[in-house]
Every structure is written in structure tokens, then in C-alpha cells.
Residue, then its C-alpha position, 0 to 999 in steps of 0.5 A: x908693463x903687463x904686470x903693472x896693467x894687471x895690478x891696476x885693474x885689480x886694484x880698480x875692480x876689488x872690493x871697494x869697501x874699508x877693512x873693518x877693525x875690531x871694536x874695543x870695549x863692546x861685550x863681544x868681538x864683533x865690527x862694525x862692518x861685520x854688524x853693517x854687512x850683516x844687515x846690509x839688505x835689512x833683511x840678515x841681521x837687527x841693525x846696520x850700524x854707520x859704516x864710519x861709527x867710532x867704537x868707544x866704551x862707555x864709563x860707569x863713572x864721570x870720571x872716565x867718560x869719553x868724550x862725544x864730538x858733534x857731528x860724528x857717531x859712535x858704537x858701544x854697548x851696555x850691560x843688562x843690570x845694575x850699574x852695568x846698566x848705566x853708563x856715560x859719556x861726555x860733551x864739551x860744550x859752548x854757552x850759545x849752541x843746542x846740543x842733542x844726543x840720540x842713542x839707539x839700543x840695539x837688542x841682541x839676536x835671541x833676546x826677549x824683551x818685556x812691555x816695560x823694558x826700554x831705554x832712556x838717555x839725559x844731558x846733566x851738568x857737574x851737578x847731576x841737573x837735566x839740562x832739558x828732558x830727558x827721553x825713554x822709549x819703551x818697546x811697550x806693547x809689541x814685546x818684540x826686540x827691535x831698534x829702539x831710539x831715545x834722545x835728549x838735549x842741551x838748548x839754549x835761546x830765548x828762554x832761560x834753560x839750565x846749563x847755559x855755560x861753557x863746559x863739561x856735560x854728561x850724557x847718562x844712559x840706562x836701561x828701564x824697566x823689567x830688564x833693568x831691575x834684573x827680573x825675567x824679560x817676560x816677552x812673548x816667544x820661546x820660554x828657552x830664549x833668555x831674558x832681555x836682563x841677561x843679554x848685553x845690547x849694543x848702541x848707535x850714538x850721535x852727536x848734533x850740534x845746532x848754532x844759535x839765532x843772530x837775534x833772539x827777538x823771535x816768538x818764543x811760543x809754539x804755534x797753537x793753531x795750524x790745519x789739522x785736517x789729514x789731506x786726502x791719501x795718496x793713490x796710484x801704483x807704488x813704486x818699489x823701494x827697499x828700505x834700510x837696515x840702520x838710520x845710516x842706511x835709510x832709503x831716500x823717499x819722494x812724495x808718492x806711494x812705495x811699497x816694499x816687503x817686510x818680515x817679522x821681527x824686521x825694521x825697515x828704515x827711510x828717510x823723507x827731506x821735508x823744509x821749513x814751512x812744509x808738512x809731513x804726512x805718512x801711512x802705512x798698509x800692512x798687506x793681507x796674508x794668504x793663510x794662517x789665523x789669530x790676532x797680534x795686538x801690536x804687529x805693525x808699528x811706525x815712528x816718526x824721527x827728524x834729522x836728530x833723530x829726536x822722537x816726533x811720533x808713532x802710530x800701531x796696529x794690530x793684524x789678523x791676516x787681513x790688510x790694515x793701515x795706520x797714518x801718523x798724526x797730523x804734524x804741523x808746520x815744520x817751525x823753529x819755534x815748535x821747540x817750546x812746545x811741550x808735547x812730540x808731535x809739534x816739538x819735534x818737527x823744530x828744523x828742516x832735513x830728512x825725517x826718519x820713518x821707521x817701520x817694525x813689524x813684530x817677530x809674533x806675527x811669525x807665531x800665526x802668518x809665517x815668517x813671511x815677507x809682507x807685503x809694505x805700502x808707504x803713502x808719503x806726502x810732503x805739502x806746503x811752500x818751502x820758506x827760508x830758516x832762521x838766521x844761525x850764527x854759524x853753521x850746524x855740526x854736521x854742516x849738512x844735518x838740517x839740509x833739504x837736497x836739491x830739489x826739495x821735498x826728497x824728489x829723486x832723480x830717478x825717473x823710474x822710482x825703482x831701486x835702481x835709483x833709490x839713493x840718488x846723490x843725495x844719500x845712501x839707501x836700499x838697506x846699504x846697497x844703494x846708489x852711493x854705494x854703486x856710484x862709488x863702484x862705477x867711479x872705481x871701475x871707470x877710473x881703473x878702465x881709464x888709467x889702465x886704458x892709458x897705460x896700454x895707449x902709452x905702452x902700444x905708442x913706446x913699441x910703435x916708435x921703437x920699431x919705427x927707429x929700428x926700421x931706418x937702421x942697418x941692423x938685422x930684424x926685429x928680436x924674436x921675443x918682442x911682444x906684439x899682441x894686443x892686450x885686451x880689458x876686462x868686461x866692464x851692484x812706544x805708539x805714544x803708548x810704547x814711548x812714554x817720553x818724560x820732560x824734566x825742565 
């Protein structure tokens, strides 16, 4: 009986993380949980990938393309140049559902990075057409290697889009830019560190799948006028909120002013649930240094990604030591019709969920300022009513992507607003080692205590009526080995100039 106590507690008290596997087909050897424990506290390594990303390897031909399934993420990698630089994958797709696919490239440590070199993703048929636009994100003018996200889609609807049947698509992804052509990166940095054309870089794929409207008699029109007017910013003491190292792991934000540190060459991910009918507001304060001199053009950059991970919009700003700001353009109204527009900022805020901000600060800030950390202030408000969506026929895949929590607006549970609480119930947050992740610990812990609790209760009961039968019978004492101690428990963690993104319709 000991021994089996003894087991349970260690079963309940060990690491609750999964073993992570070796993945296939990526350049090197490294896991997915090794890359998401590096960069689990957004502060060790590029990028924390999703804990339950599938390794797949992407084809240099159609023919061999694997097949992406909505609702799941992926981790591969591509080569620098040539055709190693181009690789696919492929959808099965319905006639009525829109499709969106979002890959982001994650350069490797090291690796220097040109203005021009990015990243850009397409959605074809069998017959090489763009279903709809094909995204490219450029890390543009902060030369500093940093998550970069581009996206594309397969819609259907009102209008008469391309690729309207049932079928096989391909997703196509490149790489741009000076990179791609094979020339020298021509970044910013150590001449020794090698080009960005010579480093492979890894990548974070998913899928979405959004059902179509039960009736189609909708305006097919974006919304031309809305109140533009940037309200009054946020005031009043930040409360602290260390965000995430991957859109897996962003920190959940509320309405109201965070702060939190951030060091060159670092991204910081959270997310902000804003509904149907709500606008989305956010700023940036990038604190004063103590020392140090010069002038980084772009040191400061914050993006804009909604619950696809689409690309909405961003904002930069230069640094010099002293504190500086930079807010996002004004977004309109969360509306299933602002898909038709043709610019980002009013496409892309086209259903509810959480929207993704992404801060980066750029590695050359280290060169004049030191590696820091700097002081972070968001200033985040989500205003307006929240109404009812549209009527889908079905369910969206995952079910959960276009889901504001309850309590709208990304209101937390946490009275506090520290990080003690920064991931609610709602998600996971604090660079992986939020509240999900400590929520999960408890539960293994107080089961563990429960079960082995009881095991002892019904070990100490079997004893005590063993000794009582013994004391009614005529037979001598008690063996001398009988164990009659208690046992005791154990003690109970591109700015629109660095994005470019092209339509082809």
C-alpha cells in the first residue's frame, strides 16, 4: 500500500507537460517543445510555436503537398533560395465555406535580414489562379529578424469570387525579396553574422475554416463612413502583464493600460477579445532610457492580427532615449461586410474573436541603449455595444475562433489584473506560463492529494478493523511488524511601409 501511495503522488506531482517528439522534415532536429520551452517566458528564444503544432514538410511540387486540415497548426520549414525557397501544401475544400491560411516565418538566431526580404503566401486552384489575394509582409524598415505573418484566403459569398467549387487548392509559400534572389541580407548588425539567404527559417501554419451565410441578401458593400475620431487615451496606473512568445501563447488583455518589459530583438504577443459591432483602439509608450545615444529609425514596431491571424494594420516609431508613443489607426466597427473593402485596416476587422497585438522592438536599439529591458505601456480600449453576428449555416472550424469569452470585451477575471491571473479561463497567456498552464498543475496536484488522500483513508480503515477482529479472538498479540505509523502528505507556477500587402482578385 505504501508503495502504490507513493507512486501516485509521484505520478500527481511530476512534470505536467507532454514529451515532445522529433520533427520530420524541418532542416535541423529541433522539437516543437524544445522551441516553445525556449521561449516560454518571451524572453529566450524567437518564437514559442503552438504546443500541439503537427511537423509536416512542405513539398517543392503539387504533387507531394500535404494536406492542411482547418482548424489545426502546423510547424515547418523552408530553405533560403531557389526552389527551396517556394514550398506547398495543400486544402480540401467545400463550394460555400471561406477559407484562410496564415504562416508565419520565423527567422533563425543569428540571421540578418534585408529591408526587402519578407514573406508571401497565395491560395491557387489546379490551375495556378489566386482564389483571392495573396499576402507579403516585408520586415521593411527595421532590418531586425522577428516573427513575420502573411495570410491568404479562399472566400466565397455574395460576390463572384474565383475558386467557387469543390476541391483540391494550393497553399504556395515564398520567400521575397533580397533573400530570395540569393544576394547578401544587407541588415543592419555584425558583418560576420551570415546573410538571411543562407539561414533556413521555420514557420507556424494554420488553417481556418469559416461556413457560409444562411441567406446571401446582405450588403455586399464595406462600410464607407464610421466615427473616425481616436477617443481620448487611457489613463491611470498600468497594471502588469507579461505578454506571450507566439500567437499560441499571447497574454489575454482587458481594457485599460498594461505595462510590461521588453528587449531588443524581443516580441511580445497578446491578444484583445473585441465582438461584433465593437472598435478596437491601442497605443503604444516605449519608456525613456537612462543612458546611452543615437537615433533608431524604426525601433518600435506594433501590428494588428484578427482571430485568423490576418493582417489588419501596424504602426512604428523611431527611439532616441527618449520616451515616444505610436497608436494604431482608427479601425471601424468590427462588420462581416468590411471583408469587401480593398484596403487592411477595414478588411480585416471582418468577424468577432480575439485580435492579436504584436509588438517588436528592433535588436539595433542594443547598438545605442543597451540590451535592456524597456520599459512597455499598452493603452487598449474596446468601445461600442456588442450586437449579434451574422447567421452561418454551421459552425466555423475551430469552433471557438470567432468567440468573444464570457464577459465580452476580454474582461478578465482577475481582480488584481497582475499575472497572477493573466490568462483567465479564457486562454493561455504570460509568454506560455500563465494561468492554463497553472490551472492545469492545480488539478493534477489536488487530484494527486485526493486520490492518495483516500488511498491512506481506506488503508488506515482495512487496519483498524483488522485489529478490532483481532481483539474479540483468543489468540496471542498483535505481530510485532504490524505497521501502525501514520503516513503523512507531501506539501501541497511592414507599418503599412513594412507590410506591402498586394490583392490580386
Amino acid at each position: 500500500m505504501a508503495v502504490a501511495t507513493a507512486a501516485a503522488l509521484c505520478m500527481s506531482f511530476g512534470p505536467a507537460g507532454r514529451a515532445a517528439a522529433v520533427v520530420p522534415g524541418t532542416v535541423d532536429a529541433r522539437t516543437t517543445g524544445q522551441d516553445a520551452g525556449a521561449a516560454a517566458d518571451g524572453t529566450s528564444g524567437p518564437y514559442a510555436f503552438a504546443e500541439d503544432a503537427t511537423a509536416v514538410k512542405g513539398a517543392a511540387d503539387t504533387t507531394d503537398s500535404v494536406r492542411l486540415a482547418p482548424g489545426r497548426t502546423y510547424k515547418s520549414s523552408m530553405g533560403a533560395a531557389g526552389r527551396e525557397g517556394r514550398l506547398y501544401y495543400r486544402l480540401e475544400l467545400d463550394a460555400t465555406s471561406t477559407a484562410y491560411v496564415a504562416v508565419t516565418a520565423v527567422p533563425r538566431p543569428g540571421a540578418t535580414v534585408s529591408y526587402s526580404d519578407g514573406l508571401k503566401v497565395s491560395l491557387q486552384d489546379g490551375n495556378s489562379r489566386n482564389c483571392s489575394f495573396s499576402g507579403t509582409v516585408h520586415f521593411g524598415a527595421t532590418r531586425s529578424p522577428h516573427p513575420i505573418t502573411a495570410w491568404a484566403s479562399r472566400e466565397t459569398g455574395a460576390r463572384q469570387y474565383a475558386c467557387r467549387t469543390t476541391g483540391t487548392y494550393y497553399v504556395v509559400v515564398e520567400r521575397t525579396g533580397a533573400g530570395a534572389a540569393g544576394t547578401t541580407g544587407g541588415a543592419a548588425g555584425s558583418s560576420a553574422a551570415p546573410p538571411s539567404s543562407l539561414l533556413p527559417w521555420d514557420l507556424e501554419l494554420s488553417a481556418v475554416s469559416e461556413p457560409g451565410l444562411k441567406t446571401a441578401s446582405g450588403s455586399t458593400s464595406a462600410p464607407e463612413v464610421w466615427n473616425s475620431a481616436s477617443p481620448d487615451a487611457l489613463t491611470g496606473t498600468a497594471r502588469s502583464r507579461s505578454g506571450g512568445a507566439g500567437f499560441s501563447r499571447a497574454a489575454l488583455l482587458s481594457e485599460g493600460v498594461w505595462k510590461d518589459a521588453i528587449r531588443p530583438g524581443q516580441t511580445r504577443f497578446y491578444k484583445v477579445p473585441v465582438d461584433w459591432g465593437q472598435r478596437f483602439y491601442a497605443t503604444a509608450d516605449l519608456g525613456s532610457s537612462g543612458s546611452g545615444d543615437g537615433y533608431v529609425g524604426t525601433a518600435l514596431v506594433m501590428s494588428l492580427y484578427n482571430p485568423v491571424r490576418g493582417f489588419v494594420v501596424d504602426v512604428g516609431s523611431g527611439y532616441d532615449g527618449s520616451q515616444r508613443s505610436a497608436a494604431l489607426t482608427p479601425l471601424p466597427p468590427v462588420a462581416y461586410e468590411n471583408r469587401y473593402a480593398l484596403n487592411d485596416h477595414v478588411s480585416g476587422m471582418r468577424f468577432a474573436g480575439s485580435y492579436y497585438l504584436v509588438v517588436h522592438l528592433a535588436a539595433q536599439v542594443a547598438d545605442g541603449f543597451g540590451e535592456g529591458p524597456f520599459g512597455l505601456t499598452l493603452r487598449v480600449r474596446v468601445a461600442g455595444t456588442a450586437r449579434s453576428g451574422p447567421a452561418y449555416t454551421g459552425r466555423p472550424t475551430p469552433s471557438d475562433v470567432f468567440t468573444v469569452p464570457a464577459g465580452g470585451s476580454g474582461r478578465t477575471t482577475d481582480a488584481a489584473g497582475d499575472d497572477s491571473g493573466a490568462s483567465g479561463s479564457v486562454g493561455t497567456g504570460g509568454g506560455g506560463s500563465g494561468g492554463a498552464g497553472r490551472s492545469g498543475t492545480m488539478k493534477l496536484v489536488a487530484a494527486g492529494g485526493i486520490g492518495a488522500g483516500s488511498l491512506l483513508m481506506l488503508t488506515l480503515g482495512t487496519w483498524t478493523l483488522v485489529a478490532r477482529r483481532r481483539a474479540v479472538r483468543p489468540v496471542g498479540p498483535a505481530p510485532e511488524d504490524a505497521d501502525t505509523a501514520s503516513a503523512s502528505l507531501p506539501a501541497s507556477a511592414p507599418a503599412s511601409w513594412e507590410h506591402g500587402a498586394t490583392r490580386g482578385w
